[in-house]
C-alpha positions as CSV (number, residue, x, y, z in Angstrom):
1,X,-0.2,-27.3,42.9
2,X,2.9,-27.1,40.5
3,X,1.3,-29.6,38.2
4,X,-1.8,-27.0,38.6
5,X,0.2,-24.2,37.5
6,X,2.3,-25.4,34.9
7,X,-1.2,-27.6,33.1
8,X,-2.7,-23.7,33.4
9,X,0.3,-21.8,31.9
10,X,0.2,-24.5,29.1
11,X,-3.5,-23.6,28.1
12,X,-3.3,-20.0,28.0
13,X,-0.7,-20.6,26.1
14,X,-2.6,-22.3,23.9
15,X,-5.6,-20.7,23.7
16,X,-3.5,-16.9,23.9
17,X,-0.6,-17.8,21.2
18,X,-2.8,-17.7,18.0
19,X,-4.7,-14.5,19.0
20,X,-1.1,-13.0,19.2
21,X,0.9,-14.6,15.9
22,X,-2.8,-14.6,13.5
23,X,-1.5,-14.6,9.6
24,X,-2.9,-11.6,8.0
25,X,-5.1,-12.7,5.6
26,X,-5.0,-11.9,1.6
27,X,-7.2,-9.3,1.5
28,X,-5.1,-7.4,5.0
29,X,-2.0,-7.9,2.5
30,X,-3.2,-6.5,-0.4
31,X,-4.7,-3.8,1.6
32,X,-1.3,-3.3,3.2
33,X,0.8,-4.0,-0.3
34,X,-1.4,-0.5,-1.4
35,X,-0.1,1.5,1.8
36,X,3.4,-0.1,2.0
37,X,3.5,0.7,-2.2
38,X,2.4,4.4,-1.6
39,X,4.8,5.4,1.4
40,X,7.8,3.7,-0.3
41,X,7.2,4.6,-4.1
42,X,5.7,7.9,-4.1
43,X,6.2,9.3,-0.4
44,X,9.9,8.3,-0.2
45,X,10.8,8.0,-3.9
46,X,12.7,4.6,-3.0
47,X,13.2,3.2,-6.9
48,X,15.2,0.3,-5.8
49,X,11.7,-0.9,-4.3
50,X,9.4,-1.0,-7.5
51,X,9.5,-4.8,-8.0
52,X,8.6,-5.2,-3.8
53,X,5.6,-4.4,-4.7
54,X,4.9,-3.9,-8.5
55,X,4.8,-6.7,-11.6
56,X,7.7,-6.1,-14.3
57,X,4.3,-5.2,-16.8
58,X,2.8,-3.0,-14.2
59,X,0.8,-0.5,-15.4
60,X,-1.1,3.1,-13.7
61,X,-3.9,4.9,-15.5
62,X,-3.5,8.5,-14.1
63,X,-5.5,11.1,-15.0
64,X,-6.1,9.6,-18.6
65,X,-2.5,9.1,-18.8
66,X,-0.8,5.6,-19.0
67,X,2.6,5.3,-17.0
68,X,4.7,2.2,-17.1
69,X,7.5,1.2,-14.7
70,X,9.7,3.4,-16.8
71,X,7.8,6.4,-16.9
72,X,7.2,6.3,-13.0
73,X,10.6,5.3,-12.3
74,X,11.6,9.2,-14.0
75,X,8.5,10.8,-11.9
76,X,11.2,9.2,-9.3
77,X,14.7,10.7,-10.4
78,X,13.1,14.4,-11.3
79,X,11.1,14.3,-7.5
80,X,14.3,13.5,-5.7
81,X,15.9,16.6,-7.4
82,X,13.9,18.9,-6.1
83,X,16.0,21.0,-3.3
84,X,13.4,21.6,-1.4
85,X,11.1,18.2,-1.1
86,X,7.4,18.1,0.4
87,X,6.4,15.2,2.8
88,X,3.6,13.0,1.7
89,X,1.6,11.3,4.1
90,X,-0.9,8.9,2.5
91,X,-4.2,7.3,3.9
92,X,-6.2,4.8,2.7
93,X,-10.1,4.0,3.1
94,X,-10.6,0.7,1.5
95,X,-13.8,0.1,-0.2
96,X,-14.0,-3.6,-1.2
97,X,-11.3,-5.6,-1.9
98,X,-12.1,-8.9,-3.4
99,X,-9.3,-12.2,-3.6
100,X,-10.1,-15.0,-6.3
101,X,-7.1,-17.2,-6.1
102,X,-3.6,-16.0,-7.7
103,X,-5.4,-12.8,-8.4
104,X,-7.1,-9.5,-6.2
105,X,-8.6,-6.5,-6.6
106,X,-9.1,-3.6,-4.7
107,X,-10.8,-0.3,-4.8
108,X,-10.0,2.6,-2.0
109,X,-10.3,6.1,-1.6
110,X,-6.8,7.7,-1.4
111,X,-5.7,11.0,0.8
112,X,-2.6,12.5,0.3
113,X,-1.4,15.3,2.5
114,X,1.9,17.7,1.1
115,X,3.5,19.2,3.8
116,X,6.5,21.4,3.8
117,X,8.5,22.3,7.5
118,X,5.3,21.4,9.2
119,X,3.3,23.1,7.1
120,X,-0.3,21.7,5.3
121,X,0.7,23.1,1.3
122,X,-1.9,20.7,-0.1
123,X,-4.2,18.3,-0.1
124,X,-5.2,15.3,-2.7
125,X,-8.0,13.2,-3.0
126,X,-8.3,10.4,-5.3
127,X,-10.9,7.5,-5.9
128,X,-8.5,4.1,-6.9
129,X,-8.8,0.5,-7.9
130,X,-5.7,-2.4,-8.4
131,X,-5.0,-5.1,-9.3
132,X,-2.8,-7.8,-7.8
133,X,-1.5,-11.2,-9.0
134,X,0.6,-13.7,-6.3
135,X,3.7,-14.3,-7.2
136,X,6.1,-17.0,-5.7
137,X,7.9,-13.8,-4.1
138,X,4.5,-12.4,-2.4
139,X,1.6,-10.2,-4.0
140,X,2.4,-7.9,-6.4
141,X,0.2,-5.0,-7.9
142,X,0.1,-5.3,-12.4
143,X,-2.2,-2.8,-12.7
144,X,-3.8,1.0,-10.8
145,X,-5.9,3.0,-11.9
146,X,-6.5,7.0,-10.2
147,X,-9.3,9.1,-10.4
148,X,-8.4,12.7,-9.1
149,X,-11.3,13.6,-6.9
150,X,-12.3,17.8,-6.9
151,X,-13.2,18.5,-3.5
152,X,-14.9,22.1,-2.1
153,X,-12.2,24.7,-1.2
């Protein structure tokens, strides 16, 4: 009966253990490099974190407007002046996102919702793609480009 038991416990093990520790897969990182990116970059203004997640030649096409790491790093400084800070909370629809290799791409719609002492102040809707290369220290994004979506008010 013991040898019963512990032959049992052995193959649930086995059959339970990779269901529980499954490696996300490329696309599930890139996918979460994009939310991860957003929440620590532009939600919490966290500069020290740009090359976590960005190429040292990364690159984002806002708006017509091309910022590099510089640029974005100053959107940074000047939005943790502000005395009186909104909260972003970003989410993510992901469209396709496509892994050939050392390289990715991805294209997503993007929500953004401001909110100030629990309070909706605005929302922002954008249609985004990236791109990602694989680096020996992870993914990395080199290149996003934002479309600002009008939406009916």
């Amino acid at each position: 009966m013991k040898t019963i038991a512990i032959f049992s416990l052995g193959l649930l093990s086995f059959v339970l253990l990779p269901l529980l520790t499954k490696a996300q897969t490329d696309e599930e990182l890139i996918q979460n490099l994009i939310q991860d990116s957003f929440d620590d970059l532009f939600s919490g203004f966290k500069s020290e974190k740009l090359l976590d997640y960005y190429t040292e030649d990364f690159l984002l096409l806002e708006q017509g407007e091309v910022w590099d790491t510089e640029m974005i790093l100053g959107y940074f400084e000047r939005a943790k002046q502000n005395p009186n800070p909104v909260l972003r909370t970003n989410r993510f629809e992901f469209i396709e996102t496509k892994v050939s290799g050392n390289t990715a791409w991805t294209a997503y719609h993007n929500y953004a919702t401001f909110s100030r002492n629990g309070e909706v102040i605005q929302e922002l809707y954008w249609l985004e793609s990236a791109t990602a290369l694989k680096t020996e220290n992870g993914w990395r994004l080199d290149m996003l480009h934002s479309t600002r979506v009008r939406t009916e008010q």
